[in-house]
LUMKOL-976022 format. One line per 2 residues: number of its first residue (from 1); their letters; for each residue x, y, z of C-alpha. Coordinates in steps of 0.02 Angstrom, whole numbers, plus 50000, padded with zeros to 5 digits. Example, Ala and Ser with C-alpha at 12.3 -4.5 7.8 and 13.67 -1.06 7.14 Angstrom:
BEGIN
1 = as = 50615/49775/50390 | 50684/49947/50357 $
This chain:
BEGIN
1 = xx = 45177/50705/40320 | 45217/50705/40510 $
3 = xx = 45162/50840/40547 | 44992/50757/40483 $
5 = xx = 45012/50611/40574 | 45054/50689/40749 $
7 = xx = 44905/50811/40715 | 44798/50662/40705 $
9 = xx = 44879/50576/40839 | 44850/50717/40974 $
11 = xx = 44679/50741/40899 | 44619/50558/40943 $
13 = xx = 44698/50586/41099 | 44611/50723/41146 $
15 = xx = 44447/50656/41093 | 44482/50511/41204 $
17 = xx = 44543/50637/41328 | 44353/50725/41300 $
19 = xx = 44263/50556/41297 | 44330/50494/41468 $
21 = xx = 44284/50678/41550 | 44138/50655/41485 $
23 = xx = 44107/50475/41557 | 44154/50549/41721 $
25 = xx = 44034/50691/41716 | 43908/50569/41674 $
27 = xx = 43950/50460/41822 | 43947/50586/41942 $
29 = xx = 43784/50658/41894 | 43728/50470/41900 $
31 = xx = 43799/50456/42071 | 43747/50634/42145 $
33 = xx = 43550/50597/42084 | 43549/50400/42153 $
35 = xx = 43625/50483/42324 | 43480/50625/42309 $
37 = xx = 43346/50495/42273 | 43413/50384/42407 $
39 = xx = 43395/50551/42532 | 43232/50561/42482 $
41 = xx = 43158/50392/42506 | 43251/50376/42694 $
43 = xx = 43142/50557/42702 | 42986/50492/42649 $
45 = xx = 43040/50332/42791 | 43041/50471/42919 $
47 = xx = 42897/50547/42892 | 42785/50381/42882 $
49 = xx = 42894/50321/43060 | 42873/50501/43130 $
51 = xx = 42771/50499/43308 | 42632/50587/43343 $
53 = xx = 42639/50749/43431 | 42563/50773/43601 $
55 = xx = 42721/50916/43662 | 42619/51080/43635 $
57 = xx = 42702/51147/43789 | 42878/51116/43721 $
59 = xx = 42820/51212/43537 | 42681/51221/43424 $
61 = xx = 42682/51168/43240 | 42662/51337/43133 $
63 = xx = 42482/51395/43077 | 42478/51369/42875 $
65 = xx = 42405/51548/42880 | 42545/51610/42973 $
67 = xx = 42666/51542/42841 | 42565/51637/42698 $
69 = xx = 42562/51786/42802 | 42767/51776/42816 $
71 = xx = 42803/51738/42630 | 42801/51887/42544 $
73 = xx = 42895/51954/42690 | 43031/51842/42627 $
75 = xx = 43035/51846/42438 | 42964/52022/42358 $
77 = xx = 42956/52137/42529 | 43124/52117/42593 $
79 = xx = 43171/52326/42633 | 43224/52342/42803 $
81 = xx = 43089/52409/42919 | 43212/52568/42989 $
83 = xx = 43243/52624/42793 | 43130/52796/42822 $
85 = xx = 43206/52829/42637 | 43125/52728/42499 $
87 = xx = 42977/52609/42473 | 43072/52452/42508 $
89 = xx = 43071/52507/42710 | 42898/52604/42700 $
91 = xx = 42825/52432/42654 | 42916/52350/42794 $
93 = xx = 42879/52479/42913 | 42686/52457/42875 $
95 = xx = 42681/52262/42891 | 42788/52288/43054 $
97 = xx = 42682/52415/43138 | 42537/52304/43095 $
99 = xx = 42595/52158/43182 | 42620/52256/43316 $
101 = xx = 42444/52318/43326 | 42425/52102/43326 $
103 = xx = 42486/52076/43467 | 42431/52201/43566 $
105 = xx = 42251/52170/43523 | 42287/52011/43594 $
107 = xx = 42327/52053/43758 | 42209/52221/43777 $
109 = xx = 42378/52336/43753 | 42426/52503/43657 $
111 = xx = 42548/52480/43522 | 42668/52576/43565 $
113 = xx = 42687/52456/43709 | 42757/52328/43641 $
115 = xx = 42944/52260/43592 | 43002/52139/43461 $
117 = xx = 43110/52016/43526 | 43200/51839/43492 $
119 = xx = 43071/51751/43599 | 42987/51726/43788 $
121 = xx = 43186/51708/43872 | 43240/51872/43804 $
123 = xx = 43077/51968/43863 | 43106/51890/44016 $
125 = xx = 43294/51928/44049 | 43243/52115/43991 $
127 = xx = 43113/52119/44122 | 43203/52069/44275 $
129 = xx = 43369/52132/44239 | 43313/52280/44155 $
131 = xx = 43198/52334/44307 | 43293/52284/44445 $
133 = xx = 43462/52379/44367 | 43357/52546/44319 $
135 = xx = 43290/52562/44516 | 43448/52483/44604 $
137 = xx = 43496/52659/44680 | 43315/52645/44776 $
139 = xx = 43256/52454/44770 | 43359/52313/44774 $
141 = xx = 43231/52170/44807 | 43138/52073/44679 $
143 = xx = 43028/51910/44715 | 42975/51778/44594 $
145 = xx = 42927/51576/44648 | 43018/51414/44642 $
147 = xx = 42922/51357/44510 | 42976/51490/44370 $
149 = xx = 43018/51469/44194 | 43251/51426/44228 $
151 = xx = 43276/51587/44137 | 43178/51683/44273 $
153 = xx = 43276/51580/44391 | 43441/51598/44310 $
155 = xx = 43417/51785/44299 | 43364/51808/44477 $
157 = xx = 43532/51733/44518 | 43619/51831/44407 $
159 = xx = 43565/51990/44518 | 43598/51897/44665 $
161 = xx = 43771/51889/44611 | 43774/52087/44582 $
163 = xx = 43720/52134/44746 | 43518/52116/44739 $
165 = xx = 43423/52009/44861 | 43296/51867/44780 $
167 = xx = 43152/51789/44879 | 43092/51633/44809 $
169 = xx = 42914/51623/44857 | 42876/51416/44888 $
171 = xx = 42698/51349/44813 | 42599/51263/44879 $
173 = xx = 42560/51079/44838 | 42419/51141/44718 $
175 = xx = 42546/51226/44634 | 42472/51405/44678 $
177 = xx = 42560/51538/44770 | 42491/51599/44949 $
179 = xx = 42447/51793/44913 | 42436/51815/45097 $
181 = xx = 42636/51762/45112 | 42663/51879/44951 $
183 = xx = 42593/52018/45023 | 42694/51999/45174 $
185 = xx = 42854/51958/45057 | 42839/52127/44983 $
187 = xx = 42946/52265/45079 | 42978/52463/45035 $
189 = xx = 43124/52410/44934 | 43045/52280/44812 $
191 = xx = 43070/52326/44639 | 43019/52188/44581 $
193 = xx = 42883/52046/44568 | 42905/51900/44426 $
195 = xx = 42773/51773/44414 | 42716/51667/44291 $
197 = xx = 42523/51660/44217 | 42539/51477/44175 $
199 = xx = 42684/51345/44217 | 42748/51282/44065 $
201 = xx = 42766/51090/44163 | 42599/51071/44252 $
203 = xx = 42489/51196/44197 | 42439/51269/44350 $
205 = xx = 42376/51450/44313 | 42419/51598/44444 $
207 = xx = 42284/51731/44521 | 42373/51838/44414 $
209 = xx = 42251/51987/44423 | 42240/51990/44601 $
211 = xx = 42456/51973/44614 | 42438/52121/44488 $
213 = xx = 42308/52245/44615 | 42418/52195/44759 $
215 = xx = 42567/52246/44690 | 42495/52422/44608 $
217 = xx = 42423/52451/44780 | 42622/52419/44862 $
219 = xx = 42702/52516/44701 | 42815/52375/44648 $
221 = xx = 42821/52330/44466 | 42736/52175/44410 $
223 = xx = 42793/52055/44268 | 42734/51889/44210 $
225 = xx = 42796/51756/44097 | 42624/51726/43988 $
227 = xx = 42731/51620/43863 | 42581/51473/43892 $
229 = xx = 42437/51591/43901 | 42449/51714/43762 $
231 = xx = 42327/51629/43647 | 42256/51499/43755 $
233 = xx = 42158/51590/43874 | 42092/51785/43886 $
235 = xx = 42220/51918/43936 | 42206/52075/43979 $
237 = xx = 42339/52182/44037 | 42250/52336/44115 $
239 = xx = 42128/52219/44175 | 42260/52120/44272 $
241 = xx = 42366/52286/44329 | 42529/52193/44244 $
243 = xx = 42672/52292/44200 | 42774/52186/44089 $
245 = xx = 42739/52029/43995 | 42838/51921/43888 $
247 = xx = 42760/51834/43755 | 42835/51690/43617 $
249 = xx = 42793/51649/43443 | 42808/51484/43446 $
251 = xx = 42722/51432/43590 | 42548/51493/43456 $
253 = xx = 42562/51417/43318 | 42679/51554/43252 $
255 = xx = 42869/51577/43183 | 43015/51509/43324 $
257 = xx = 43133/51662/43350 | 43035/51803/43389 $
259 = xx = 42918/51849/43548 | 42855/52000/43626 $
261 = xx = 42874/52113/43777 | 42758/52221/43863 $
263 = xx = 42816/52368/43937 | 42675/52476/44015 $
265 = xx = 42675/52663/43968 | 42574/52730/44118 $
267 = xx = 42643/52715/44241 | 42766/52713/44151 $
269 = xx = 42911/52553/44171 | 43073/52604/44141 $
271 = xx = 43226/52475/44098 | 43377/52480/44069 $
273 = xx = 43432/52372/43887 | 43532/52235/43891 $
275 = xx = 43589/52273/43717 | 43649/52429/43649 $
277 = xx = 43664/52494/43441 | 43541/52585/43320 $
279 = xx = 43405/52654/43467 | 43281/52533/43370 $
281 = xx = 43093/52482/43467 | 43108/52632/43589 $
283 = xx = 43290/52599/43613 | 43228/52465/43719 $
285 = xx = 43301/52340/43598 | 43419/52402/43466 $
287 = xx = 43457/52290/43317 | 43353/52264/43159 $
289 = xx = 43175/52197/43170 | 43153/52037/43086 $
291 = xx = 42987/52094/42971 | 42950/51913/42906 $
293 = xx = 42959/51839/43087 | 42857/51997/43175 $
295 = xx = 42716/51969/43045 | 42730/51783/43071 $
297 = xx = 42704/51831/43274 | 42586/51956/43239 $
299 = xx = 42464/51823/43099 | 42487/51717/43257 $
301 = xx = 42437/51836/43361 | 42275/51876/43257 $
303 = xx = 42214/51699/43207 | 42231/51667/43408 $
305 = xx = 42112/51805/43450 | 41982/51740/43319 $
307 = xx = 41979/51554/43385 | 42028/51576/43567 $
309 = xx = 41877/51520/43629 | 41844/51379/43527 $
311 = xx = 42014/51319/43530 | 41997/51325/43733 $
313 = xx = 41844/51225/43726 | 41919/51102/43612 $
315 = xx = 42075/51059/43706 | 41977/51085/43871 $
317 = xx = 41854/50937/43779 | 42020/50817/43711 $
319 = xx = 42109/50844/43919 | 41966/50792/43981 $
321 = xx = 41936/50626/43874 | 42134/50587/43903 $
323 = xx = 42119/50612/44085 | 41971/50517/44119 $
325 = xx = 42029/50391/44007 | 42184/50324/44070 $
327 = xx = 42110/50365/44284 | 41960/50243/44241 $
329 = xx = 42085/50106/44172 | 42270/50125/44301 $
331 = xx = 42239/50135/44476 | 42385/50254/44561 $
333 = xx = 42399/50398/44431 | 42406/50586/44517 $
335 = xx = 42361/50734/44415 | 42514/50859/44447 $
337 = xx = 42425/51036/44509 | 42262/51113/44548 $
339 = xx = 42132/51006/44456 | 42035/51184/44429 $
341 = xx = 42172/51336/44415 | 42240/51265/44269 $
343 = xx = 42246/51288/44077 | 42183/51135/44019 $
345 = xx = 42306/51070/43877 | 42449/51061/43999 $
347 = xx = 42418/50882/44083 | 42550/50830/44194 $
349 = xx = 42533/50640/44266 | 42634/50550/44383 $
351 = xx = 42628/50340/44371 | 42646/50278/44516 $
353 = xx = 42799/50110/44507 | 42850/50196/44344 $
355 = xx = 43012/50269/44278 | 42952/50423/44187 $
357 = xx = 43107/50386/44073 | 43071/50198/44034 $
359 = xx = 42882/50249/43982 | 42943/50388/43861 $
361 = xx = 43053/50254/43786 | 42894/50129/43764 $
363 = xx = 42784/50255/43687 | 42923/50295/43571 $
365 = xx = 42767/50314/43440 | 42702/50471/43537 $
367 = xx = 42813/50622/43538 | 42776/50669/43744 $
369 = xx = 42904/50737/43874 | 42938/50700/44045 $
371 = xx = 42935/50908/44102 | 43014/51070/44014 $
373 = xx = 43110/51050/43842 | 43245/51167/43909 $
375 = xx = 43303/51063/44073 | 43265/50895/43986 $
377 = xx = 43453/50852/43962 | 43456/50842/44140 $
379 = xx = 43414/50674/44250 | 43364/50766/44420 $
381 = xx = 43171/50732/44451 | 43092/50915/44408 $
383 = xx = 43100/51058/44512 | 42919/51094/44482 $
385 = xx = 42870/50944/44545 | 42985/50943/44690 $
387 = xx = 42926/51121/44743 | 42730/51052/44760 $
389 = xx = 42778/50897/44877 | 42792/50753/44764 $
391 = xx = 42921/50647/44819 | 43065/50587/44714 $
393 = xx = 42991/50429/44665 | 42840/50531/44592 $
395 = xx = 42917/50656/44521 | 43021/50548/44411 $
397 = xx = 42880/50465/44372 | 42791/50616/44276 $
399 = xx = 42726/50633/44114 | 42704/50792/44017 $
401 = xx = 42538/50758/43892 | 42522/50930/43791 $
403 = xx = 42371/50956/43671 | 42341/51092/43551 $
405 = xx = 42240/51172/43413 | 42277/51041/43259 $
407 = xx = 42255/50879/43402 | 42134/50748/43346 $
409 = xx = 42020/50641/43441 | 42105/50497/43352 $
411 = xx = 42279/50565/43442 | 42205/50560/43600 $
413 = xx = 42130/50397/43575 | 42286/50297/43514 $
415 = xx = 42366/50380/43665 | 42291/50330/43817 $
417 = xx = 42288/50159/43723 | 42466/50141/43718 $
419 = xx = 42497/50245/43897 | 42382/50102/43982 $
421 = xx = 42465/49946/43866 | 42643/50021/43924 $
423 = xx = 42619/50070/44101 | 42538/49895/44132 $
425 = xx = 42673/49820/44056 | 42814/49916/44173 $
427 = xx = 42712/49890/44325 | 42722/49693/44302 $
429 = xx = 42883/49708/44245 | 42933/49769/44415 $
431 = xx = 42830/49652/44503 | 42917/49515/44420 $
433 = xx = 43088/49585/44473 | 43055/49615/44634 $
435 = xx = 42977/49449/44663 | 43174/49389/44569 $
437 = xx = 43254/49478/44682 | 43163/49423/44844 $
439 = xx = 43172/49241/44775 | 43368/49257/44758 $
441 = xx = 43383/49337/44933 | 43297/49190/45010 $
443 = xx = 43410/49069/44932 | 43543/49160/44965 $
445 = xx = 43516/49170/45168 | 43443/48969/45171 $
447 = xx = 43631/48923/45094 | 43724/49035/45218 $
């Protein structure tokens, strides 16, 4: 009879045992989906307060078509490319050396030219260190501009800290470089010259194809940093005489962590790698090649060639209707650069009695920058702007306004709009405190 009852007993006990594990479950699951719905209404918050995007310089939003031309790359085709021993790599392979046919096309280049990398910084660190380390028993000069991409910059003093001599070529206040002063620049030792096609903070676009003849002519390699022309305006590389390019995906519309380099074959370039393993991409780059993100670069690649032109007449259309815009409405605005030698969706503005900073923070509704995403920690006035003449006022004063493929009218529109309601607003702000501040000043010396 006890044993009964105790049986009993512990089996109530564990059913209660059961029912309050169960209640506990319950609540959790409660909690965990309230928690996952609350996520996903402060989401849905975000993306109806989001701004709009006018940073095309900084990145560009992927292509849809480039994100169904990566997929299957990531779910069904997943062999590694440098697997020569089953179908899984064949595949791989295939898609590979077709995106590398992409990008060539793009820029008028052979195949075989061209390097996967992680993006426009690594191409451009392998250019300049790789060239100027292959030929330092023979050449130890190399020459770029002050107005280069920071990783040009930063690599150029790298080398200057192993031995190599760097001339900085100035600009002038256009923005251009004087190809008489680069021709006298060059000496029998140059290894090296590293300029870019278009400047990622004020557009300006280089004589690239007559830097390129001069420096075949002087037999000194010649590499540009086309991260903001690839796609945007017509390239070709035996055209220009160039002998290394870098290019990045996301700067078109494609995948962010992969880009290109050019190395010409004939002549051919030769450069030493900064990293060392499996001999992969002509042993020019050894480590496995991403297939989702080089067919992502290479779709980009593609869809660029198809609708460069009308692309460049569109944004050439929208820069136009901003510029003339907010000129016609605020007196003392300067375009940054040469008004002509310029890709058009780069617009660079300085506001004359404006803090750059304070206007980014009113038009907190329009994604813009104040010059290049990767120094924009820093509160110096840019050294682009610095290198063409404007003076510190102006140059802190700048505004970055980048338009791309998927901008709308609309975009533009709302704006200039807001740019002229804001910068109106700061100008008589100022007045107002330094009308204050002269007020207090005079009250101050009539009591003393």
């Amino acid at each position: 009879m006890m044993n009964r009852t105790l049986s009993r007993k512990l089996l109530v006990s564990m059913c209660g045992i059961c029912s309050r594990r169960l209640s506990f479950a319950q609540s959790a699951v409660n909690t965990v989906q309230k928690q996952k719905e609350l996520i996903k209404s402060r989401e849905l918050e975000k993306d109806e307060l989001r701004p709009l995007y006018m940073d095309f310089q900084a990145t560009t939003p992927m292509d849809p078509r480039v994100l169904d031309a990566m997929l299957p790359f990531q779910v069904n085709y997943y062999g590694n490319p440098h697997s020569r021993t089953h179908a899984y790599g064949w595949e791989s392979e295939t898609a590979m050396e077709k995106a590398r046919k992409q990008v060539a096309d793009l820029i008028g280049a052979d195949p075989r030219e061209i390097v996967f990398t992680s993006g426009a910084t690594e191409s451009n660190n392998m250019s300049i260190k790789g060239v100027a380390r292959f030929y330092k028993a023979k050449k130890n000069h190399i020459i770029t501009t002050q107005t280069e991409h920071k990783c040009v910059l930063d690599s150029c003093r790298i080398l200057e800290a192993e031995g190599f001599e760097v001339t900085y070529l100035p600009v002038k206040n256009n923005g251009l470089i004087d190809l008489k002063q680069l021709q006298e620049t060059i000496r029998p030792y140059t290894s090296l010259v590293s300029i870019m096609t278009v400047n990622n903070e004020i557009g300006v676009k280089q004589p690239i194809k007559e830097i390129g003849h001069l420096c075949r002519s002087r037999n000194v390699f010649f590499h540009t940093d086309a991260a903001q022309a690839v796609g945007k305006i017509p390239i070709n590389v035996n055209d220009w005489k160039v002998d290394l390019m870098s290019i990045s995906g996301h700067k078109i519309y494609g995948p962010k962590g992969v880009g290109a380099l050019y190395v010409r074959r004939r002549p051919r370039v030769r450069i030493e790698p900064l990293q060392n393993g499996g001999g992969q991409e002509r042993g020019l780059r050894s480590g496995t090649v991403p297939t989702p993100l080089a067919v992502g670069l290479g779709a980009a690649c593609d869809i660029a060639q198809q609708e460069l032109e009308y692309d460049h007449k569109r944004v050439t259309s929208l820069a136009n209707r901003l510029v003339q815009k907010i000129m016609s409405e605020i007196p003392d605005v300067v375009m940054n650069g040469d008004p002509d030698q310029r890709y058009p969706g780069c617009v660079n503005l300085s506001f004359a009695y404006v803090e750059g900073e304070s206007l980014l923070m009113a038009l907190k509704d329009v994604a813009l920058s104040s010059g290049s995403a990767c120094t924009s920690a820093s509160l110096e006035p840019s050294y682009v702007l610095r290198a063409i003449g404007a003076d510190e006022d102006l140059a802190h004063s700048s505004i970055r306004f980048g338009i791309g493929r998927f901008t709308t009218e609309e975009e533009v529109d709302y704006t200039v709009e807001k740019c002229i309601q804001q910068v109106k607003r700061l100008r008589e702000m100022r007045t107002r405190q330094r009308r204050r501040s002269k007020g207090f000043r005079l009250r101050k010396e009539w009591k003393e």
